[in-house]
N, C-alpha and C positions, 0 to 999 in steps of 0.2 A: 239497476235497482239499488238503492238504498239499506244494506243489510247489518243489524246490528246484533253481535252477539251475546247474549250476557250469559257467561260463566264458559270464559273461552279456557277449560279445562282441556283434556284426552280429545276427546270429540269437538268440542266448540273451536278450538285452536283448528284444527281441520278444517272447518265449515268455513272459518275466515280466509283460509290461505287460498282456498278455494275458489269463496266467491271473490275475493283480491286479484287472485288469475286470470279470471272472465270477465276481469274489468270493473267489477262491482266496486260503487265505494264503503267500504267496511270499517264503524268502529267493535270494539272487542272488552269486555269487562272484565278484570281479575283482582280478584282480591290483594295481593299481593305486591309489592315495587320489585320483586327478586322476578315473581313469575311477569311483570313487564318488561320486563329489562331481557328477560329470555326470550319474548318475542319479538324484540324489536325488529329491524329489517324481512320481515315475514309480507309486506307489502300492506299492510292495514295500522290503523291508530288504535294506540292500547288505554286504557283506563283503568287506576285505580278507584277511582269513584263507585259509591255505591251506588248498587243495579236503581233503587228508589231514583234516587237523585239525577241519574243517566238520561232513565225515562220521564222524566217530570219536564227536561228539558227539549223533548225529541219533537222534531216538526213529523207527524205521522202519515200524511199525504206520500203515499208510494214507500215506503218504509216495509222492509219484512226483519221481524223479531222474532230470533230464536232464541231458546231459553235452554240449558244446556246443565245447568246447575241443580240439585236435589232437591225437593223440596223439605221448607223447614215449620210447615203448618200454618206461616203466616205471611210471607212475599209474595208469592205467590196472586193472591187476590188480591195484593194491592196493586201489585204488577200489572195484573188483566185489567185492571181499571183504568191504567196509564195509560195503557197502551189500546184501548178503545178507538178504533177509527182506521190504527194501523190497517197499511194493504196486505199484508199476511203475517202471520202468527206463530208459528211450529215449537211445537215442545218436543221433550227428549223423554220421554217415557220409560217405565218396563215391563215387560211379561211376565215381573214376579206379581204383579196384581192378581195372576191368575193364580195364584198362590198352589196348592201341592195338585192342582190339576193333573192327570197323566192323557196320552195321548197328540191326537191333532189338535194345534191349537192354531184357530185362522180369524177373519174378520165380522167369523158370524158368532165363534164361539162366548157363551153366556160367561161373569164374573163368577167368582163365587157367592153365595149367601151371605156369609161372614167373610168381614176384612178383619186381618189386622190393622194396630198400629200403623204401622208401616206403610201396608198396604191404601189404609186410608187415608193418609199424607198424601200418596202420589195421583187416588185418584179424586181427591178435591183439588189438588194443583189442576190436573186435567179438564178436572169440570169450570172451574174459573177462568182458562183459557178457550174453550169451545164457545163457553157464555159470549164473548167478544170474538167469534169469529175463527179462534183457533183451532189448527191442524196437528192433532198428536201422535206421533210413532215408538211403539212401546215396542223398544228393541229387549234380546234374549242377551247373552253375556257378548263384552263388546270385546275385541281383539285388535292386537297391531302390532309390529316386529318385533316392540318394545314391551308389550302388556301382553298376557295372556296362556293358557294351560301349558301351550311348548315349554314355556319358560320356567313354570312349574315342575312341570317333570323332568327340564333336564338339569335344574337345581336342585331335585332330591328331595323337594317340598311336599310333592302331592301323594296323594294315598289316594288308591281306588275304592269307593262305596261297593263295600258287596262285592257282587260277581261284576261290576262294572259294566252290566246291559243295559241299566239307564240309558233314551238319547237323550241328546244335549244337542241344541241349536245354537249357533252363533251368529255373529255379523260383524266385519271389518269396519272398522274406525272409520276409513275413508267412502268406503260405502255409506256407512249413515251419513257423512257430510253432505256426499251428493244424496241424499233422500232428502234430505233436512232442505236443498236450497231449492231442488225438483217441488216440495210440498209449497210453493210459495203461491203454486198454482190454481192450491182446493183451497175452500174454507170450511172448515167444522169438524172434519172427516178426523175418524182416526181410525191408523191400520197399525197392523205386528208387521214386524219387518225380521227379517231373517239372511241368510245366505241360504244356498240351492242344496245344500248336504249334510242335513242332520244325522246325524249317526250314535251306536252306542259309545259308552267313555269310552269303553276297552277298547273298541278301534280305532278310537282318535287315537287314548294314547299306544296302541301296540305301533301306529304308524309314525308318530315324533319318536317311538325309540328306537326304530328301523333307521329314520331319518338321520337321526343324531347321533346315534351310536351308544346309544345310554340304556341302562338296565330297566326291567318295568321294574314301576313300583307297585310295595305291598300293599292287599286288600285287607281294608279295616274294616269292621261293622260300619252299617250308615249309619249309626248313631254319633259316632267321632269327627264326622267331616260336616263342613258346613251345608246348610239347609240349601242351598241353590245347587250342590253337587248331589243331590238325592234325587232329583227331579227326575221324568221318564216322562218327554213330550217334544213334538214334533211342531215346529213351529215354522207354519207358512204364509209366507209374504211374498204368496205372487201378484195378490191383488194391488199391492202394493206397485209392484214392481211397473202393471201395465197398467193403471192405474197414473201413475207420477212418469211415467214412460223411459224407466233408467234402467240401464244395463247394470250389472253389479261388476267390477272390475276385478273382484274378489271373489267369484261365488264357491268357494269350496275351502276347508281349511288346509285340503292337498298342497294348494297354490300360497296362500295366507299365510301359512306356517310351514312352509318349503325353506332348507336350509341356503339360504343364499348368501349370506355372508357370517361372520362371528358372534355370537348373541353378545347384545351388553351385557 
């Protein structure tokens, strides 16, 4: 298959190297000549052309386009239009559309009534892509050895919301890759995608400070810390899982953020 990435960012850069492995021919979009030049030998072709332009040129016959990048209220649809015909589609969602929801949150669960801002960016980008055929996976916060709350806490950054019983869902970087190239398989369909071990903050982090040897941090009111660390829900992406029929490599933060070597 033919797979092109645009907005080969954290995630997208994954997806590429990925489907480059299994043989896939992969180009890659980035803004950037610095963030080209740091992918180069990664096994796929990189571009700094814009995502428009990329897609205007693309033969879409067996083609899967993943979109990887934020949306900005207006690419978006124009993008879905280019890309009309492609043989699959997959966008990179989030579960913050569910906005201050608490509890389980899975593939049945209702939006809220009112969006924000924000929230209504991401789910027009969404609906633009479904329109033509696309497969969207609205991950919870994404992690990877380089990115993510370990690093937070053992830099002395983070503060605990509260009593820290908030959960909080995640999902590894390299996991959504392979969700992202596995979803090449549906058309329309959109799931939440997660890892197998939601938990409250305070356990993640009482367990990165066991791990690393570092102090807990102090609990501020939720008022102080950002709104996506306030949250208290449970988010599940089995359907996902047997659904797109991928094992998650990652499924726990135990394993994810297990000290295995020096943090950057």
């Amino acid at each position: 298959m033919r797979r092109v990435i645009f907005g080969a960012g954290y995630v997208g850069a994954r997806a590429a190297a990925l489907a480059a492995a299994r043989g896939d021919e992969v180009l890659a979009t980035v803004r950037s000549a610095a963030r080209a030049a740091g992918l180069e030998g990664r096994g796929f072709t990189v571009t700094t052309a814009p995502v428009l332009e990329v897609a205007a040129g693309l033969e879409r016959a067996g083609l899967h386009a993943i979109i990887c990048f934020p949306p900005d209220g207006q690419t978006d649809a124009q993008l879905a239009r280019l890309l009309t015909g492609a043989a699959a589609i997959s966008y990179v969602s989030s579960t913050g559309v569910y906005g201050e929801l608490s509890g389980v949150v899975d593939d049945t669960t209702a939006l809220p009534e009112v969006a924000t801002a924000s929230q209504a960016r991401i789910l027009a980008a969404e609906a633009a892509y479904r329109a033509v055929g696309g497969t969207v996976l609205r991950a919870p916060g994404i992690y990877g050895p380089d990115r993510g709350l370990h690093l937070r806490v053992v830099s002395g950054a983070h503060r605990l919301p509260g009593d820290g019983s908030g959960v909080m869902s995640r999902i590894h970087a390299d996991d959504l890759a392979a969700l992202l190239l596995a979803s090449a398989q549906v058309r329309g369909e959109t799931f939440v995608v997660a890892d197998l071990e939601p938990a409250p903050q305070r356990e993640v982090v009482e367990w990165i400070c066991a791990e690393y040897g570092c102090p807990l941090p102090p609990s501020v009111p939720e008022s102080e810390v950002h709104e996506t660390l306030r949250r208290n829900r449970r988010v599940d992406g089995s359907r996902a899982l047997a659904r797109l029929g991928v094992i998650l490599q990652v499924p726990t933060f135990r394993l994810g953020m297990k000290k295995t070597r020096p943090l950057p």
